[in-house]
C-alpha positions in Angstrom: 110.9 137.0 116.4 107.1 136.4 116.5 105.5 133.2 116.1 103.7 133.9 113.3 107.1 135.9 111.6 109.2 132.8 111.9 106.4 129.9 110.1 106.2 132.6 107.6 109.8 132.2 107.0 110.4 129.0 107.2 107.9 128.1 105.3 109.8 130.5 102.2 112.9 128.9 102.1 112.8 126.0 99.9 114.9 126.1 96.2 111.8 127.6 94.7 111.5 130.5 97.4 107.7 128.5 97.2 105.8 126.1 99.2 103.8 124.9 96.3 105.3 121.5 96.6 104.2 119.5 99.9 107.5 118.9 101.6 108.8 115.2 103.6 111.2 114.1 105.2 112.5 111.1 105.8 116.1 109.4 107.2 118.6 106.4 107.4 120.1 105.3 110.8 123.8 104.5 110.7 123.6 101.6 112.7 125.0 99.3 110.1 125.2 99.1 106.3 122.5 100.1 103.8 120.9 96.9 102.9 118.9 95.5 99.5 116.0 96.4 101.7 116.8 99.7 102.8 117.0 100.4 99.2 114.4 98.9 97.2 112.1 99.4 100.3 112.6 103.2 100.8 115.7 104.7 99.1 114.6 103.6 95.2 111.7 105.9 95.7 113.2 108.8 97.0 115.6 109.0 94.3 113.0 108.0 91.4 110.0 110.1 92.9 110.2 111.9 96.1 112.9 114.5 95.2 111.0 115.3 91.9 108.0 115.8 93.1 108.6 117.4 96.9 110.6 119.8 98.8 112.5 116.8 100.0 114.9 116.8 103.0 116.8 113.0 103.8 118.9 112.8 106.5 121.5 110.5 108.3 119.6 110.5 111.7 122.9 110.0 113.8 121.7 110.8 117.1 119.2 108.1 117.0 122.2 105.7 116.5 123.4 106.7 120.4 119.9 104.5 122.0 122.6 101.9 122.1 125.6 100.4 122.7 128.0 101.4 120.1 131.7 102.0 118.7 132.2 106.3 118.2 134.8 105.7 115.2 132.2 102.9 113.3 129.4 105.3 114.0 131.4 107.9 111.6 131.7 105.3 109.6 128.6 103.9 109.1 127.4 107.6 108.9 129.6 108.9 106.0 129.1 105.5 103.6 125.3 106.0 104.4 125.2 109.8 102.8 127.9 108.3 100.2 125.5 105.5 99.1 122.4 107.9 99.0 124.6 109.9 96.7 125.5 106.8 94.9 122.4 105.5 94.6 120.9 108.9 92.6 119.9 111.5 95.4 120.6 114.9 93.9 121.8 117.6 95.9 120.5 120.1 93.2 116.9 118.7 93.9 116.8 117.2 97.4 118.5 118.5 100.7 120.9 115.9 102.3 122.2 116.1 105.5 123.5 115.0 108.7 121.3 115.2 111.5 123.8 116.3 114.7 125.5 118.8 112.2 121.9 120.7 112.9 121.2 121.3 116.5 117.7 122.2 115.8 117.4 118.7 116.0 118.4 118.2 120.0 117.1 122.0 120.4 113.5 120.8 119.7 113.2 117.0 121.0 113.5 118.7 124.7 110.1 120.7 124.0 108.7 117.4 123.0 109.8 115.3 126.2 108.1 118.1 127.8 104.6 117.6 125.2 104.9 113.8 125.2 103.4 111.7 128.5 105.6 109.2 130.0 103.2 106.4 129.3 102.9 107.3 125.4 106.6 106.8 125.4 106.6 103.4 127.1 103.5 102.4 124.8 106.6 102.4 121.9 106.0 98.6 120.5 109.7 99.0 119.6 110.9 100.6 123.4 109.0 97.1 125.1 110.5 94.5 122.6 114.3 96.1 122.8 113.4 96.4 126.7 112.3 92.7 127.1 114.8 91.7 125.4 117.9 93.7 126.8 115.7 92.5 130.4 115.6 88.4 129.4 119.7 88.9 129.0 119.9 90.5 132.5 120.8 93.6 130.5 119.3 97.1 130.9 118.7 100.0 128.0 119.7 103.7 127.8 116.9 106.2 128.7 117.1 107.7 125.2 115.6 104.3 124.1 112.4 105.4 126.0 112.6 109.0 124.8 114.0 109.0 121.4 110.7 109.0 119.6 109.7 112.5 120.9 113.7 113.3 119.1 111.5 111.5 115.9 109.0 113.9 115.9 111.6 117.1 116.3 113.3 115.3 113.3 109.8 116.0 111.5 108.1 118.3 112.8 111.2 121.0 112.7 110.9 121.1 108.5 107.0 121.8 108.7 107.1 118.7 107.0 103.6 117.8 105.5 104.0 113.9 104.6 106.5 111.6 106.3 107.0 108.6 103.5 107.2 105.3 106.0 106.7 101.2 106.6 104.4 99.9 109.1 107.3 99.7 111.4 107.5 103.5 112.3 103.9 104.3 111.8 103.3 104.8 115.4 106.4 107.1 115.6 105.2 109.2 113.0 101.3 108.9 115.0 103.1 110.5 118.1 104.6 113.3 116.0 101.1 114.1 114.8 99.2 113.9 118.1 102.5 116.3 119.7 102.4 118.7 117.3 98.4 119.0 117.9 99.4 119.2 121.6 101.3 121.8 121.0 99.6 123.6 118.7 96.7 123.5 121.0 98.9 124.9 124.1 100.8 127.0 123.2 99.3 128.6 119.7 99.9 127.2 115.7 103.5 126.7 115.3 103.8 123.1 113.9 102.3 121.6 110.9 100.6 118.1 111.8 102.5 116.0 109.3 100.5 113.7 107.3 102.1 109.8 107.3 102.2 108.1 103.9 102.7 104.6 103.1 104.6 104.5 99.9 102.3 101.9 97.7 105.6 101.1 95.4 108.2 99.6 97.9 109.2 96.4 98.2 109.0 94.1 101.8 112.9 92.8 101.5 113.1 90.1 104.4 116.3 87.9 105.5 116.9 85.4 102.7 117.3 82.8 105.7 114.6 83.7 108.0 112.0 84.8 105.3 109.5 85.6 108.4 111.5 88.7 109.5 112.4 91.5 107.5 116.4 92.2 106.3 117.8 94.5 108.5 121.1 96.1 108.5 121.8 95.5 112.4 121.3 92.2 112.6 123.5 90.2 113.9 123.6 87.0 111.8 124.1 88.2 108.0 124.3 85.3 105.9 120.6 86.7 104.8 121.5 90.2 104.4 122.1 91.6 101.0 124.2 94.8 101.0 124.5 97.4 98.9 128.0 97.2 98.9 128.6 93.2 98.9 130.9 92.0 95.8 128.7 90.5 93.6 130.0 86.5 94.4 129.0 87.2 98.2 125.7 88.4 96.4 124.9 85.3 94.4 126.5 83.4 97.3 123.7 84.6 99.5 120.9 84.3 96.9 121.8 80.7 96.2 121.8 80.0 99.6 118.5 81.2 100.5 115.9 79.2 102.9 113.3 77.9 100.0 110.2 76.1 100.8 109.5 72.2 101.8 108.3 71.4 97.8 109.1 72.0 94.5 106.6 74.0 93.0 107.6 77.6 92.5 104.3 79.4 93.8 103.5 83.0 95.1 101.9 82.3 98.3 103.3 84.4 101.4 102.1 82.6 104.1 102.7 79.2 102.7 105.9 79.5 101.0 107.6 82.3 102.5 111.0 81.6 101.2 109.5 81.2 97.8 107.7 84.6 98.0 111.0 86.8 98.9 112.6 85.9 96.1 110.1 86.4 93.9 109.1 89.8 95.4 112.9 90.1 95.5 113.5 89.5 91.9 110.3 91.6 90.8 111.5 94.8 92.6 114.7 94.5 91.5 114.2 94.0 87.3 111.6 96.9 88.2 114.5 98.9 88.1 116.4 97.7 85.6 115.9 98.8 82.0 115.9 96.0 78.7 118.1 96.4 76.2 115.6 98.3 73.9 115.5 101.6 77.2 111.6 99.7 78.3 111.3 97.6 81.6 113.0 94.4 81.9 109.8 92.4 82.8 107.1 95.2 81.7 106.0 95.9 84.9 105.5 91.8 86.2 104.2 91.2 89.6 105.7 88.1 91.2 102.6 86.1 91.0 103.4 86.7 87.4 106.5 86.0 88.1 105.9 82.7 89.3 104.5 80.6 86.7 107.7 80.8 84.8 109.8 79.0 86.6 109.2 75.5 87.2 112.6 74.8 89.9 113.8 76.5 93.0 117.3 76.8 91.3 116.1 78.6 88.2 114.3 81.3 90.3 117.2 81.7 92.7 119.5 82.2 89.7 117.8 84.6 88.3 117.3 86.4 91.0 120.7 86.9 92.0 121.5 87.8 89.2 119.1 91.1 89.0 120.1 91.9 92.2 123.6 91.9 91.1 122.8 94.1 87.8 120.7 96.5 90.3 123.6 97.2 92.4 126.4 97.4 90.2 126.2 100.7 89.1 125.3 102.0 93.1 128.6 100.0 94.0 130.6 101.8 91.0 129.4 105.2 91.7 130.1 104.7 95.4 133.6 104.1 94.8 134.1 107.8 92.4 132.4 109.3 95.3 135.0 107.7 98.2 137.7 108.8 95.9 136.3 112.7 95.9 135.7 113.0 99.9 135.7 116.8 99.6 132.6 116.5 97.3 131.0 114.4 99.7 131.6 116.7 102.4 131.0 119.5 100.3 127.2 118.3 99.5 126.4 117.7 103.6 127.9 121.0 104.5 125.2 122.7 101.9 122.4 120.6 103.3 123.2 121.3 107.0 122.9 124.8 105.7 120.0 124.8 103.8 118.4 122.6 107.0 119.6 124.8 109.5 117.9 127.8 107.6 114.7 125.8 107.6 114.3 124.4 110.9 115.3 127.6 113.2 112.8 130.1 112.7 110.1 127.6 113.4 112.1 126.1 116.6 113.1 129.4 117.8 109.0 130.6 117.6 108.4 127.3 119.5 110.9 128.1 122.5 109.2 132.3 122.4 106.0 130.0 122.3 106.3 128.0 125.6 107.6 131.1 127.1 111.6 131.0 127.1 113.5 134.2 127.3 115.0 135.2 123.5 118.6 135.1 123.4 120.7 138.1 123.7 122.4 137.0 121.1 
């Protein structure tokens, strides 16, 4: 198939049969559960805006899970409660395209053409490759080699969609940088296959960080989780953990990240999450209240902590109820990942079959 055949396809296969809509992707790692931050920080928006107003393709990026040490039979685990709570929490199949990554081997198929665009050194530049590295090193450990080259999978992940915007934190903006600078690489080599994605930093999500180290953010592989929040916590381990959270040396309840940390999560915390929560009239709970707002209404730690546990418990309730229909119908579950491999698969081959014609592999007989 020529190159120019296959973008032309690709490019037609969307719901629509239109490219009119810029298209993104974006995915969750299944190395452990799907945290109060993974949601309010990236998953919130994908449900309320993303899939409305994009071609939008999430996936459960499994390979990526395999950089490390792990157990095969939690990894399937982890990686079917990860689509089920995307499903739970309001992804819709009818507008979005969800999937597992390894169930489309365009995925693998493509990362090998970008180990062979990428440089060794941008790879060890990685800020995330040196800090696993030194630490794994300080613990007379070492790491897998597909810690070093699992960005250049990152940018196969994006760049097979022709995905124009790549929603992300801080944290993988240089991942998403390398994608760009391969697919220009490429592009430059070896004639226009890829579109350079564009990286977009969602102005909406919250910064969710450990209720007892307020200095780092939550994160769902962490090994101490007495500050985690997950999605699927029972609601007295939720207000456990709120109630417990590291404050501030003081009393006054003030907004002030630098100074009062602990103080600011919460109230960042509790912001987000009545954000999302409708009053009983159908209008939002705090009309829209920014936690500096926040905090000149509470005049105690305790009060402020209540609260906040409380909206987080209200936020999650009905993820944590629809979760539990969805475990009960696996088949529908299984049903909605099978059509999104599909649909995926359909996508992503014509443009990674014109990039293997481009750098001069033989077509299958096939």
């Amino acid at each position: 198939m020529a190159i120019a055949q296959a973008q032309a396809q690709a490019k037609t296969q969307t719901p629509a049969q239109t490219r009119s809509r810029r298209r993104i992707f974006s995915g969750v790692k299944p190395t452990g559960h799907l945290t109060l931050g993974n949601y309010l920080g990236a998953v919130r928006r994908w449900v309320q805006e993303d899939q409305h107003g994009a071609d939008a393709l999430f996936s459960v990026v499994d390979l990526h899970a395999l950089t490390v040490e792990h157990d095969p039979a939690r990894l399937r685990r982890l990686s079917r409660q990860a689509a089920t709570l995307m499903l739970a929490s309001g992804l819709d199949p009818d507008r979005c395209t969800l999937f597992v990554q390894s169930h489309v081997d365009e995925h693998a198929r493509l990362s090998y053409l970008m180990e062979c665009t990428a440089t060794d050194g941008e790879m060890r530049r990685m800020i995330q490759y040196k800090e696993k590295t030194a630490r794994e090193r300080a613990g007379g450990g070492s790491v897998r080699l597909s810690l070093l080259t699992y960005p250049a999978l990152m940018a196969a992940d994006i760049l097979a969609y022709g995905t124009d915007e790549v929603p992300v934190g801080d944290d993988q903006a240089q991942h998403v940088e390398l994608a760009r600078v391969l697919a220009q690489r490429f592009n430059q080599r070896y004639g226009a296959v890829f579109t350079v994605p564009r990286m977009t930093r969602p102005p909406v999500a919250a910064r969710v960080m450990d209720l007892q180290d307020p200095t780092s953010k939550m994160g769902k592989s962490h090994a101490e989780t007495a500050g985690i929040v997950y999605l699927l916590d029972e609601e007295d381990t939720v207000r456990r953990k709120v109630m417990r959270a590291v404050t501030d040396s003081g009393s006054e309840v003030v907004y002030d990240r630098e100074a009062q940390p602990g103080v600011a999560n919460l109230l960042e915390i509790l912001a987000a999450c009545m954000d999302g929560l409708d009053g009983a009239d159908g209008t939002d709970g705090t009309d829209g209240k920014a936690p500096e707002e926040l905090a000149g209404e509470y005049s105690s730690y305790g009060a402020l902590k209540k609260d906040t546990a409380e909206a987080v418990v209200e936020l999650l309730r009905p993820i944590r109820a629809r979760h539990a229909e969805l475990c009960a119908d696996p088949s529908y579950v299984d049903g909605v990942l099978r059509a999104g491999a599909e649909r995926a698969r359909g996508l992503a081959r014509p443009r990674v079959d014109a990039a293997y014609e481009a750098v001069g592999l033989l077509p299958s007989a096939g």
